[in-house]
Biopython code that builds the backbone (N, CA, C, O; Angstrom):
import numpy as np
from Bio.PDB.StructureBuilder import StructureBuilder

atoms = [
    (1, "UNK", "N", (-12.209, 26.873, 68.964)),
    (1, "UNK", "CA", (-12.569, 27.846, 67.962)),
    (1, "UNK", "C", (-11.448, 28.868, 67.768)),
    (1, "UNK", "O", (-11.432, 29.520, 66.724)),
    (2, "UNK", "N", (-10.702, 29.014, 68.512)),
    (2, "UNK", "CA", (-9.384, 30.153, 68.731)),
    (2, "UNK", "C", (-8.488, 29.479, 67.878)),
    (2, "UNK", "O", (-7.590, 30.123, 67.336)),
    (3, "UNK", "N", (-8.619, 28.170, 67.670)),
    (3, "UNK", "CA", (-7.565, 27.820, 67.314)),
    (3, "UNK", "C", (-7.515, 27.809, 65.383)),
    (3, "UNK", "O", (-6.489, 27.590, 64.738)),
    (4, "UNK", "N", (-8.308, 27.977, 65.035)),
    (4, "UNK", "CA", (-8.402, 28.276, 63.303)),
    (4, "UNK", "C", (-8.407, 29.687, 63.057)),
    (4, "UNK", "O", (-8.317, 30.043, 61.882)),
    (5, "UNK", "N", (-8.485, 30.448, 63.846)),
    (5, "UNK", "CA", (-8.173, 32.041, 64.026)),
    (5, "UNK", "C", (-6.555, 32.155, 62.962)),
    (5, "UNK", "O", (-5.539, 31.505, 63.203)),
    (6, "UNK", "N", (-6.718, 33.112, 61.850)),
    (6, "UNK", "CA", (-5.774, 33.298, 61.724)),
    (6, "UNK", "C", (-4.713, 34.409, 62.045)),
    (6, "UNK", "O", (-5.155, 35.542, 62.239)),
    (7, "UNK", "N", (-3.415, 34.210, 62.119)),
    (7, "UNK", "CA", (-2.844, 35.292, 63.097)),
    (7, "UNK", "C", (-2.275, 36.325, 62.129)),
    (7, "UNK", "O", (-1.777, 36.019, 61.045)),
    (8, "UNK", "N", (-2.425, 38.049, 62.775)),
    (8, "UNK", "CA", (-2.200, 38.971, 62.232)),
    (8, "UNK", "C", (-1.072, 38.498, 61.276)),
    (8, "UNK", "O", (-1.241, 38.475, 60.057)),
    (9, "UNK", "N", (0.283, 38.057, 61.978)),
    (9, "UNK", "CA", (1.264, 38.021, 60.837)),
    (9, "UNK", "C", (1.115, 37.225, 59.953)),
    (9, "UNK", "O", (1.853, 37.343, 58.975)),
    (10, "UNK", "N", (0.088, 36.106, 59.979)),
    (10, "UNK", "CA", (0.270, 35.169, 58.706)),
    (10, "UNK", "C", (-1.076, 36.156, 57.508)),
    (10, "UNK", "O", (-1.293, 35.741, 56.369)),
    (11, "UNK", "N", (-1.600, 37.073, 57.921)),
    (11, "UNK", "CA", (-2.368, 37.808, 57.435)),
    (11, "UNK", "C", (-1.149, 39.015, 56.244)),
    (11, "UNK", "O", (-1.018, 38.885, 55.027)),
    (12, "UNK", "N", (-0.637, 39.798, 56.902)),
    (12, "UNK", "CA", (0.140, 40.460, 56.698)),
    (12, "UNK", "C", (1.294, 39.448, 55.421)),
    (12, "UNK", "O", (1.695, 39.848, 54.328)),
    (13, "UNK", "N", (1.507, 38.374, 55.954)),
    (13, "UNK", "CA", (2.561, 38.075, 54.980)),
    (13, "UNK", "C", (1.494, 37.606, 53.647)),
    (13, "UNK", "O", (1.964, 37.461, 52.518)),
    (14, "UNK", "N", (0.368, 37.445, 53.865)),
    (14, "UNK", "CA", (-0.632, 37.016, 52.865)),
    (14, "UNK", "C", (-0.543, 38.114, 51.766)),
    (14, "UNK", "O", (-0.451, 38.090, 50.539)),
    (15, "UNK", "N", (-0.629, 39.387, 53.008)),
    (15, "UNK", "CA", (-0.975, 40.888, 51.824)),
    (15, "UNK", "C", (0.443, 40.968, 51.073)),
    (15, "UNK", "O", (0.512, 41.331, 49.898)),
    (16, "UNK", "N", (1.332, 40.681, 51.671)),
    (16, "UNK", "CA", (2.813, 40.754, 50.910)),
    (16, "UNK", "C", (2.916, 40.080, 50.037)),
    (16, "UNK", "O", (3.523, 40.585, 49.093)),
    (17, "UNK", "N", (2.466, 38.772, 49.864)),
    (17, "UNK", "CA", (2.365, 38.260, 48.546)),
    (17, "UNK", "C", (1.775, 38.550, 47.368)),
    (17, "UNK", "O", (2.109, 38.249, 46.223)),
    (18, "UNK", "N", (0.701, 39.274, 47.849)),
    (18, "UNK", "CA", (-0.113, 39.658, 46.840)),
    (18, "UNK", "C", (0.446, 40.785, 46.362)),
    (18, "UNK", "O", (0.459, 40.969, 45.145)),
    (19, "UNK", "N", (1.077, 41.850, 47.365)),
    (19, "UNK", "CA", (1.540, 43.154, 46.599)),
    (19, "UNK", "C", (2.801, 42.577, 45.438)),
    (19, "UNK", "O", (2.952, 42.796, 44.236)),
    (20, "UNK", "N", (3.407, 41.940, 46.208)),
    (20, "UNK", "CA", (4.594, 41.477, 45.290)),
    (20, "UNK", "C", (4.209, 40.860, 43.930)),
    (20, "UNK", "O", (5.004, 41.140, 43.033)),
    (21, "UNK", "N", (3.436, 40.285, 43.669)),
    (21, "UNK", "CA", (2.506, 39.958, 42.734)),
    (21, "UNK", "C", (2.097, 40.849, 41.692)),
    (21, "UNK", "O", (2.370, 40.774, 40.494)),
    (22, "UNK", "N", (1.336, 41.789, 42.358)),
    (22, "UNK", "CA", (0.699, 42.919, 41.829)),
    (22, "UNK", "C", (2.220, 43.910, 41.195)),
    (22, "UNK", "O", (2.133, 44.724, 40.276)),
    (23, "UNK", "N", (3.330, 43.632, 41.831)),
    (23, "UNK", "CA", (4.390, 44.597, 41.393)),
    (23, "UNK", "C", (4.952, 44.007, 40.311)),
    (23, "UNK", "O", (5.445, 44.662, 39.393)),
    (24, "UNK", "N", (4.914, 42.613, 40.347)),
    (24, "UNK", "CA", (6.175, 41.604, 39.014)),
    (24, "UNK", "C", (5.228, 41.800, 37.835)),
    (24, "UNK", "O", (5.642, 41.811, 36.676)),
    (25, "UNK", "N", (3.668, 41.986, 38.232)),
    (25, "UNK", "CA", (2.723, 42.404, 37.089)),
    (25, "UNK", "C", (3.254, 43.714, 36.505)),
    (25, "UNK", "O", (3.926, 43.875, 35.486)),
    (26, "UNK", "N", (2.806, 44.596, 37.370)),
    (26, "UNK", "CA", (3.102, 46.376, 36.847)),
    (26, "UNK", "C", (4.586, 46.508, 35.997)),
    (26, "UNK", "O", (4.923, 46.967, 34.905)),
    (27, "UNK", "N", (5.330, 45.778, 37.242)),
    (27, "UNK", "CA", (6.921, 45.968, 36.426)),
    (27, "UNK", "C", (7.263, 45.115, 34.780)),
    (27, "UNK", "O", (8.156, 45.422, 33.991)),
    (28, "UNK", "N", (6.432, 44.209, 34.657)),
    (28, "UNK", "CA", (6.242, 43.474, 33.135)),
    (28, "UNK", "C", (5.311, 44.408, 32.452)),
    (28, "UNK", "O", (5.675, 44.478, 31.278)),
    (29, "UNK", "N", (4.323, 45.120, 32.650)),
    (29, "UNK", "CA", (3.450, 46.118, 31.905)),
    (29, "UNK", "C", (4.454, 47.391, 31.554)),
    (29, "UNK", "O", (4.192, 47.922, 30.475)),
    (30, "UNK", "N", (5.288, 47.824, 32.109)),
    (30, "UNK", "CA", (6.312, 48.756, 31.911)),
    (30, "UNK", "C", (7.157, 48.293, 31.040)),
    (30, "UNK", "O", (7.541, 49.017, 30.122)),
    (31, "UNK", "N", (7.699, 46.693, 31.212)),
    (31, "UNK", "CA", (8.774, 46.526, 30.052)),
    (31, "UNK", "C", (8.098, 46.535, 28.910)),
    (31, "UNK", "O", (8.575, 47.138, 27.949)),
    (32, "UNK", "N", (6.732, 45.799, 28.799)),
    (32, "UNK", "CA", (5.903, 45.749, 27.208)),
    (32, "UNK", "C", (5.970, 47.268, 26.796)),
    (32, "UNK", "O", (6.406, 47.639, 25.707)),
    (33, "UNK", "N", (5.431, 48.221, 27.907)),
    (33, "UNK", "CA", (5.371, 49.900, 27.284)),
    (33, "UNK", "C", (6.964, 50.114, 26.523)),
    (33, "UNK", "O", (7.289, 50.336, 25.357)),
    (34, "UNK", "N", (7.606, 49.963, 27.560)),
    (34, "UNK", "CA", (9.264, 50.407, 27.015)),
    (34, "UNK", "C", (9.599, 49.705, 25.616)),
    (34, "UNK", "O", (9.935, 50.371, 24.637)),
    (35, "UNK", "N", (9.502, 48.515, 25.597)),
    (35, "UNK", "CA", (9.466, 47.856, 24.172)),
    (35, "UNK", "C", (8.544, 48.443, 23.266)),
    (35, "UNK", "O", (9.069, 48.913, 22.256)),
    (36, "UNK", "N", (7.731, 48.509, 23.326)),
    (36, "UNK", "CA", (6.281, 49.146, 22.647)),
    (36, "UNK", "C", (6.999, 50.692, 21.804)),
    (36, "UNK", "O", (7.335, 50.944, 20.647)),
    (37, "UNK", "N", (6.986, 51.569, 23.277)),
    (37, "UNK", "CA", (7.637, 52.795, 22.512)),
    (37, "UNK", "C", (9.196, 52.948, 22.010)),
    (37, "UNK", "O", (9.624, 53.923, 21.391)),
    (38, "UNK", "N", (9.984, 51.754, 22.410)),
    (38, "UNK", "CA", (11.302, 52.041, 21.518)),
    (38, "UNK", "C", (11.047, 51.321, 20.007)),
    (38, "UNK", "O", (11.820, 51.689, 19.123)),
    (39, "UNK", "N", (10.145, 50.444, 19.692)),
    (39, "UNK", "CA", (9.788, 50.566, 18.375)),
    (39, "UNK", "C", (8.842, 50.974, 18.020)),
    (39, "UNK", "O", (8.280, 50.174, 17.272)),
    (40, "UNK", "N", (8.190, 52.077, 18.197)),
    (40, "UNK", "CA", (7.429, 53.208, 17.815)),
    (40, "UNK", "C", (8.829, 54.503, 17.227)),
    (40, "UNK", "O", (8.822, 55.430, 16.416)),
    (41, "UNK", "N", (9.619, 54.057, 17.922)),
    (41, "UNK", "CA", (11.185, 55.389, 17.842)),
    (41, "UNK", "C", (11.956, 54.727, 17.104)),
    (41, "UNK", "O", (12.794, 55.466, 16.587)),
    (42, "UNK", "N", (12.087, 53.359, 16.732)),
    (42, "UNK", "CA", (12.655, 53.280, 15.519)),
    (42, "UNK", "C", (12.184, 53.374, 14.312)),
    (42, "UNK", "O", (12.819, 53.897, 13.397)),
    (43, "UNK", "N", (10.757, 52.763, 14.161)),
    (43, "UNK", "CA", (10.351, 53.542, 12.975)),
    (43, "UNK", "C", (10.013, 54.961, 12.527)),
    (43, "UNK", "O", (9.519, 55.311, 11.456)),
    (44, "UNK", "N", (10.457, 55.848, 13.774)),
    (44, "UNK", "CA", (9.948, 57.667, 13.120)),
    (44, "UNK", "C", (11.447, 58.021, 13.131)),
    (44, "UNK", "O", (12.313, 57.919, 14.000)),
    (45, "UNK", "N", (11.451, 58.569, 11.597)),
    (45, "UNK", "CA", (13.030, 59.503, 11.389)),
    (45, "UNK", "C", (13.230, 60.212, 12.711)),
    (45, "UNK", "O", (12.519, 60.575, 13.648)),
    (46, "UNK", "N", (14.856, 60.261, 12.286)),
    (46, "UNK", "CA", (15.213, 61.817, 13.667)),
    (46, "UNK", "C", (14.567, 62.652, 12.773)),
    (46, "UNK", "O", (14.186, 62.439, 11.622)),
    (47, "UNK", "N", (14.487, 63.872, 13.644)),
    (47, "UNK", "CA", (14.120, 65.225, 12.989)),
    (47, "UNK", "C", (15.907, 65.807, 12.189)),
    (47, "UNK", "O", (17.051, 65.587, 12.588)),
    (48, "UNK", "N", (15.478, 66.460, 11.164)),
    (48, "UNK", "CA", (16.282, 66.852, 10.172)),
    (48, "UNK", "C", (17.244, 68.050, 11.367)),
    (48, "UNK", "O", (16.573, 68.461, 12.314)),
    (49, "UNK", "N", (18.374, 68.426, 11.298)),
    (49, "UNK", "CA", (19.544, 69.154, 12.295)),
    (49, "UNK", "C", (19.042, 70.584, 11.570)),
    (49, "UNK", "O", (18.754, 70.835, 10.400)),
    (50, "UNK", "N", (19.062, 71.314, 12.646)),
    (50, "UNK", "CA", (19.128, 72.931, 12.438)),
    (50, "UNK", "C", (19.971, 73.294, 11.562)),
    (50, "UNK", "O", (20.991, 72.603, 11.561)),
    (51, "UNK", "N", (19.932, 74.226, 10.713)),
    (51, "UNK", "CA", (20.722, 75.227, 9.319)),
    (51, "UNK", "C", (22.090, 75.296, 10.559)),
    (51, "UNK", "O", (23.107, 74.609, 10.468)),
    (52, "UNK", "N", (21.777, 76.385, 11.790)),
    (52, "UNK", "CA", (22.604, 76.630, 11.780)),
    (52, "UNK", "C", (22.884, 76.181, 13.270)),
    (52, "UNK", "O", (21.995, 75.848, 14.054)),
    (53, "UNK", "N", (24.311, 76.216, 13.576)),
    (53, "UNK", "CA", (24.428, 76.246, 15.671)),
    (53, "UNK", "C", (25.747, 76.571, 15.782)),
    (53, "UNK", "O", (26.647, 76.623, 14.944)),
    (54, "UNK", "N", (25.705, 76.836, 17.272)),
    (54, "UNK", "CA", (26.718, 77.454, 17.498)),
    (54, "UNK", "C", (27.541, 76.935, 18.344)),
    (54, "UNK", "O", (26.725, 76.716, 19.240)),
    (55, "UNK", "N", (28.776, 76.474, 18.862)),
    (55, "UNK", "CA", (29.306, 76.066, 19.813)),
    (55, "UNK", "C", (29.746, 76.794, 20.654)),
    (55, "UNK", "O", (30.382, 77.777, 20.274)),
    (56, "UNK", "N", (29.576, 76.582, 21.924)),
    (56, "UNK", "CA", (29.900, 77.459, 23.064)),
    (56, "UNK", "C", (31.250, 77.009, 24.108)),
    (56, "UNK", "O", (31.188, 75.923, 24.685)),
    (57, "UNK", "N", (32.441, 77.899, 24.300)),
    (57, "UNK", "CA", (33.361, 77.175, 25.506)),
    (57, "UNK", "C", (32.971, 76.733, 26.400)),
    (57, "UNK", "O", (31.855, 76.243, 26.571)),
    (58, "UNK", "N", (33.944, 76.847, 27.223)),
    (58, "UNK", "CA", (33.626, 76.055, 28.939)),
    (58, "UNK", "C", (33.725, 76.457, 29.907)),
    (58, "UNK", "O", (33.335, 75.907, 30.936)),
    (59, "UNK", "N", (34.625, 78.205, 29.776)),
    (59, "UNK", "CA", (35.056, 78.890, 30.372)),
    (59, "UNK", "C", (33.853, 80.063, 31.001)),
    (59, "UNK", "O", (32.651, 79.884, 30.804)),
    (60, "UNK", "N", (34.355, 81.190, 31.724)),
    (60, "UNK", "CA", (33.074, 81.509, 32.543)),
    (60, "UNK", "C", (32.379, 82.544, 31.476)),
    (60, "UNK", "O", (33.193, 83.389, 31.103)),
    (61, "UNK", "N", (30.860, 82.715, 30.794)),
    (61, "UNK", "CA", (30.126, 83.233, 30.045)),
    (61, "UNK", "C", (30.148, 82.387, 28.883)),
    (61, "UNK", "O", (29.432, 82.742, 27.946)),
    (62, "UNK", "N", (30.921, 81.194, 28.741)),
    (62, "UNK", "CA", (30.329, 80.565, 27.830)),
    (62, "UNK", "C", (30.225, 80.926, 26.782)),
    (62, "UNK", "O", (29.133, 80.875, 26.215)),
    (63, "UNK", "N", (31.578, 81.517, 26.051)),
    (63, "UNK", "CA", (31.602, 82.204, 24.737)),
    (63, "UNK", "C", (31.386, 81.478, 23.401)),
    (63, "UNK", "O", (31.889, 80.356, 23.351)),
    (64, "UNK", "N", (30.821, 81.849, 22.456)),
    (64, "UNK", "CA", (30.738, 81.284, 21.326)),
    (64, "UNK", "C", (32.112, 81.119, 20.644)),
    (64, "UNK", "O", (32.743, 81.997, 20.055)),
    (65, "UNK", "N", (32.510, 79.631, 20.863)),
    (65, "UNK", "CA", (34.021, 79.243, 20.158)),
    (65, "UNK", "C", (33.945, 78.976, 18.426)),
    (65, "UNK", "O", (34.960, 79.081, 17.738)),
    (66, "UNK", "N", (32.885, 78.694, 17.966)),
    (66, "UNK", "CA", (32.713, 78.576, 16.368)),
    (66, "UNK", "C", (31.104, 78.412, 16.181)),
    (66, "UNK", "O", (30.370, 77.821, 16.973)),
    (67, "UNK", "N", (30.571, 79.264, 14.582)),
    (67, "UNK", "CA", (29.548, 78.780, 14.337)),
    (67, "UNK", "C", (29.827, 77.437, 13.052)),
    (67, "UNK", "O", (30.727, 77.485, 12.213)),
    (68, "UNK", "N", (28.889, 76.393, 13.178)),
    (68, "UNK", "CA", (28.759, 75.639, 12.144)),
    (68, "UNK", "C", (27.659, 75.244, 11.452)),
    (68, "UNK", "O", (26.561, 75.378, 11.992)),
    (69, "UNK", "N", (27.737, 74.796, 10.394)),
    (69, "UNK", "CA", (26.010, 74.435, 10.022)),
    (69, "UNK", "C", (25.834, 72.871, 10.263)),
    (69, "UNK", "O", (26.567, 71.910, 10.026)),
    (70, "UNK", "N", (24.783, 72.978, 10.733)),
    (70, "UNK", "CA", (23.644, 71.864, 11.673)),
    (70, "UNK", "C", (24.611, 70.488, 11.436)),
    (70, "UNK", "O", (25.255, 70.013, 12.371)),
    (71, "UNK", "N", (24.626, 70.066, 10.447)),
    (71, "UNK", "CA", (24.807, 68.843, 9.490)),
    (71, "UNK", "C", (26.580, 68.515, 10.178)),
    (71, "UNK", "O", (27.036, 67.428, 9.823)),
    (72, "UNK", "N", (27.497, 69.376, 11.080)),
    (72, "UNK", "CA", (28.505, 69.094, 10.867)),
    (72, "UNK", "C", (28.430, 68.884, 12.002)),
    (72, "UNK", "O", (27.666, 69.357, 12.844)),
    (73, "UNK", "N", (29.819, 67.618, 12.143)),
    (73, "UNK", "CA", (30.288, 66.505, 13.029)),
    (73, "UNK", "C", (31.251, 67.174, 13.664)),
    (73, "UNK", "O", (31.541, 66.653, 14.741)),
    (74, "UNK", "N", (31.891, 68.196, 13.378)),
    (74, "UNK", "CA", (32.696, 68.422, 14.420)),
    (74, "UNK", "C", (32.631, 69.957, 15.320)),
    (74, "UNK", "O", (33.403, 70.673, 15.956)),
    (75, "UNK", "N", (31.530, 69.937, 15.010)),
    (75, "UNK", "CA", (30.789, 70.656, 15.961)),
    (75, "UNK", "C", (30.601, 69.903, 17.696)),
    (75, "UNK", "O", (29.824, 68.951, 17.762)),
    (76, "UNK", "N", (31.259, 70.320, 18.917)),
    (76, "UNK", "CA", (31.122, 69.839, 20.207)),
    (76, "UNK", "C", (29.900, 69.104, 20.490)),
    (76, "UNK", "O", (28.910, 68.883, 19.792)),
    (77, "UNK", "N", (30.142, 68.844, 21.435)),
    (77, "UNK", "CA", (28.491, 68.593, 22.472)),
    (77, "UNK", "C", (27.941, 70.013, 23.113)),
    (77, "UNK", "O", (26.771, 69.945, 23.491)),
    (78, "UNK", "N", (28.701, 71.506, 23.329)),
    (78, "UNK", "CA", (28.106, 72.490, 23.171)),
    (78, "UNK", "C", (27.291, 73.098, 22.758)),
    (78, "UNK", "O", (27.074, 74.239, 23.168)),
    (79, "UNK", "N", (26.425, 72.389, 21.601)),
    (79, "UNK", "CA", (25.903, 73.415, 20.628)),
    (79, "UNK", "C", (24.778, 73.858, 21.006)),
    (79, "UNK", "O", (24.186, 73.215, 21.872)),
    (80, "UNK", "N", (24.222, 74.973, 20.510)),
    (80, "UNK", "CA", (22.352, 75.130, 20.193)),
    (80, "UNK", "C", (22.345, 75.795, 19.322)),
    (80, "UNK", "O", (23.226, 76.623, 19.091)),
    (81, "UNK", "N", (21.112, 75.545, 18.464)),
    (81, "UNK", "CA", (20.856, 75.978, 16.951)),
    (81, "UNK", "C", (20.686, 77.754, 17.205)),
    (81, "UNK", "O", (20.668, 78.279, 18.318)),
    (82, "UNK", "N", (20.585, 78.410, 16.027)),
    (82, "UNK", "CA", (20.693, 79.731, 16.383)),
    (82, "UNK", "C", (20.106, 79.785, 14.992)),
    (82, "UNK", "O", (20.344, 78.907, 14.163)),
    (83, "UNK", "N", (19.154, 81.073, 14.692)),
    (83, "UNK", "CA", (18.451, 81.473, 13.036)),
    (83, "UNK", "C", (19.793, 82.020, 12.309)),
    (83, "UNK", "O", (20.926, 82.089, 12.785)),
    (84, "UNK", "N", (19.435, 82.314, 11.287)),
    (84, "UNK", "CA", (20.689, 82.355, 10.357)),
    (84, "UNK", "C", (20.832, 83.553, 9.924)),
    (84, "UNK", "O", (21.657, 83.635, 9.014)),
    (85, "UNK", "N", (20.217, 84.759, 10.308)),
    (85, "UNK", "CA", (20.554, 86.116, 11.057)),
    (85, "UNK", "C", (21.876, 86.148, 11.929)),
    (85, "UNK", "O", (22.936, 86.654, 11.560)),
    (86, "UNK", "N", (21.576, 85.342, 13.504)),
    (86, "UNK", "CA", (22.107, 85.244, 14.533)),
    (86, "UNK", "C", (23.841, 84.977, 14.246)),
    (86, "UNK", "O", (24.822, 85.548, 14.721)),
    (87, "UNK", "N", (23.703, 83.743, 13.159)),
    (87, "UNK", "CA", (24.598, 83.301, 12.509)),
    (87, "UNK", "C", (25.671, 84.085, 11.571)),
    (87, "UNK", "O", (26.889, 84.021, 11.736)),
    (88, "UNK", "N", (24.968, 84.886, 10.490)),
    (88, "UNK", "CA", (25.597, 85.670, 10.257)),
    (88, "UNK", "C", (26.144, 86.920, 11.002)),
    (88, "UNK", "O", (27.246, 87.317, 10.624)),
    (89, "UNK", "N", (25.645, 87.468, 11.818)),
    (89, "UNK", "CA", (25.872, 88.129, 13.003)),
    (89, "UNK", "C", (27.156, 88.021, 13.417)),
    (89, "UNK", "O", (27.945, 88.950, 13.239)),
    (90, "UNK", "N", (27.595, 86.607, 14.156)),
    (90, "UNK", "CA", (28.962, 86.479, 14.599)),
    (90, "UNK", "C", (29.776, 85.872, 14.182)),
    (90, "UNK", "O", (30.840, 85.660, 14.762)),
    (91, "UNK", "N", (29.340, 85.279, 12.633)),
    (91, "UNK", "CA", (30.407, 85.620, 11.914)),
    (91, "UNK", "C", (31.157, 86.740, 11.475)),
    (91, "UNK", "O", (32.387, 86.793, 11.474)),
    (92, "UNK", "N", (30.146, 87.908, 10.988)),
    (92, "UNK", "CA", (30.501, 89.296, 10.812)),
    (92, "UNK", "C", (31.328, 89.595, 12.080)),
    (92, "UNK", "O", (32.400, 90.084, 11.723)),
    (93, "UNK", "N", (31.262, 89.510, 13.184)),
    (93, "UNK", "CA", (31.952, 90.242, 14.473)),
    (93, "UNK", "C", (33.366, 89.683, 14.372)),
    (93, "UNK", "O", (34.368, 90.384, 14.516)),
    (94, "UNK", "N", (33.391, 87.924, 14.026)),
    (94, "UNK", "CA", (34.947, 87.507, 13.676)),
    (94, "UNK", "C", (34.615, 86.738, 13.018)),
    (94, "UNK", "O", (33.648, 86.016, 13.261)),
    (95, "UNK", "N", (35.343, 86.671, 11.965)),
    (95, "UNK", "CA", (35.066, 85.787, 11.004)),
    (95, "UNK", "C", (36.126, 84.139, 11.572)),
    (95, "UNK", "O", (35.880, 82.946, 11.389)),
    (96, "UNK", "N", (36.740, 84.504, 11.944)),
    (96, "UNK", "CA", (37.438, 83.106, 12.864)),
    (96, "UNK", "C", (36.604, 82.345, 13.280)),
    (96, "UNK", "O", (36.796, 81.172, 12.962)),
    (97, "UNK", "N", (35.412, 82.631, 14.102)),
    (97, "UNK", "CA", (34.216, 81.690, 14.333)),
    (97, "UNK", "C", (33.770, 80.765, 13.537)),
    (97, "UNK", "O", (32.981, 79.886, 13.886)),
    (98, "UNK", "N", (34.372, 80.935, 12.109)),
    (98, "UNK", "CA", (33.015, 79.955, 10.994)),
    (98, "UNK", "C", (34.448, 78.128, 11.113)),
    (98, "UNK", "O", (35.661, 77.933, 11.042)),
    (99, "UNK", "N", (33.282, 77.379, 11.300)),
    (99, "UNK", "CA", (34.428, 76.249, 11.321)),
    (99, "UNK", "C", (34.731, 76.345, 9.897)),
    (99, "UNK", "O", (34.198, 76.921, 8.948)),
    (100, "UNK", "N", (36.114, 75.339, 10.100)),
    (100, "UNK", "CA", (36.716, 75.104, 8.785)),
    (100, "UNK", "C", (36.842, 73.796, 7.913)),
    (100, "UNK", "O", (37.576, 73.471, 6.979)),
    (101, "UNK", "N", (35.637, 73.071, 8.733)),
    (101, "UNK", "CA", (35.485, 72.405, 7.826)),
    (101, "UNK", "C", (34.377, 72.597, 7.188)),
    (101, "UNK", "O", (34.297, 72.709, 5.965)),
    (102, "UNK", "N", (33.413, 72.650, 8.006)),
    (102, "UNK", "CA", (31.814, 72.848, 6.824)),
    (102, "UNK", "C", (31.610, 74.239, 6.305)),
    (102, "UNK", "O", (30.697, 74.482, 5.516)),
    (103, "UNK", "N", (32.498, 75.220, 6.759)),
    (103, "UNK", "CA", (32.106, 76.655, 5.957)),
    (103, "UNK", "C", (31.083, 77.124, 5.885)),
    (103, "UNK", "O", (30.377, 77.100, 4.877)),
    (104, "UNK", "N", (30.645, 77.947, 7.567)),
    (104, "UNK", "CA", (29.425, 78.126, 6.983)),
    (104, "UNK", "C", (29.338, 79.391, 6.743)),
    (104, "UNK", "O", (28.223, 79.908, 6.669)),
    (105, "UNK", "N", (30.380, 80.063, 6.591)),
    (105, "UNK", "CA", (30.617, 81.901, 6.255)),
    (105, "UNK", "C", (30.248, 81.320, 4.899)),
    (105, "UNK", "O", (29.159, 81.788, 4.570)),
    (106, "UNK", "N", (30.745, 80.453, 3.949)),
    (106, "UNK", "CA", (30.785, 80.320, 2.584)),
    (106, "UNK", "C", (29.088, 79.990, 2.137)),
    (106, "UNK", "O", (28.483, 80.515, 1.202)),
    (107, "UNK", "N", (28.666, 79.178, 2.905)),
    (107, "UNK", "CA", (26.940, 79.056, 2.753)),
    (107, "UNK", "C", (26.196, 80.249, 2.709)),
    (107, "UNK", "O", (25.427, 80.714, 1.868)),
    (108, "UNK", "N", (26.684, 80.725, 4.040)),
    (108, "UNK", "CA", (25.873, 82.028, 4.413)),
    (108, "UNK", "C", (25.939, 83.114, 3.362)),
    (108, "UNK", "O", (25.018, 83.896, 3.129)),
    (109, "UNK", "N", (27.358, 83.088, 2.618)),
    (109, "UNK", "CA", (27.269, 83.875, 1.551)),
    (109, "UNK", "C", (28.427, 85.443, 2.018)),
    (109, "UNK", "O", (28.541, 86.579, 1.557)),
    (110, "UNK", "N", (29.054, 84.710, 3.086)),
    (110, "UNK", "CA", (30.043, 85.977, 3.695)),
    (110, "UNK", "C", (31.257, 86.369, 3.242)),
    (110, "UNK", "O", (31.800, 87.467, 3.366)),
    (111, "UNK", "N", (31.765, 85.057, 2.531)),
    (111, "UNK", "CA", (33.001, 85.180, 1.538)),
    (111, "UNK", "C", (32.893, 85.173, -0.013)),
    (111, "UNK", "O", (33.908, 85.273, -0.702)),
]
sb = StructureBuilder()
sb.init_structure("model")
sb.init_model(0)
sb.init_chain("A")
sb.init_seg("    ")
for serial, (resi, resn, name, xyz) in enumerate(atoms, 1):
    if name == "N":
        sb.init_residue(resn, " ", resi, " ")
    sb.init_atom(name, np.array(xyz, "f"), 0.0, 1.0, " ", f" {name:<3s}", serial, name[0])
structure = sb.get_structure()
């Protein structure tokens, strides 16, 4: 009768199969989600770019090196949008800040 006894480790490697199982499941339910919501994100527009932002250096306080409006490309990876108060603001303090390509002293109505 001892001898159809099954032994702890062949028990244990039993439960291991099954978890592993249970994981190649979960981890395929995650790729369907991930697929699922990256075309849920291709069909919704980006959101439209802020009026205005500002680019900031690299140096210590992180000074505002130019403002530009939203829409422009050569604006850094620095930026964050700022209201268009804020905007006119430091342009008024230097007008050197407004980039030169999208003009946004000229939008804003500063020149």
């Amino acid at each position: 009768m001892n001898e159809s006894r099954v032994s702890r480790l062949d028990l244990l490697r039993f439960l291991e199969r099954v978890q592993e199982r249970d994981l190649a499941r979960t981890r395929q339910w995650i790729e369907q989600e991930e697929r699922r919501l990256a075309e849920v994100a291709s069909r919704t527009p980006p959101p439209p770019p802020p009026d205005w932002v500002v680019e900031r250096g690299i140096g210590v306080g992180h000074q505002v090196v130019a403002v530009h409006q939203g829409w422009c490309r050569m604006a850094g990876r620095r930026v964050h949008p700022v209201p268009r108060d804020e905007a006119l603001r430091l342009i008024g303090e230097d007008t050197g800040r407004a980039c030169q390509q999208c003009r946004p002293d000229t939008e804003l109505g500063v020149l």
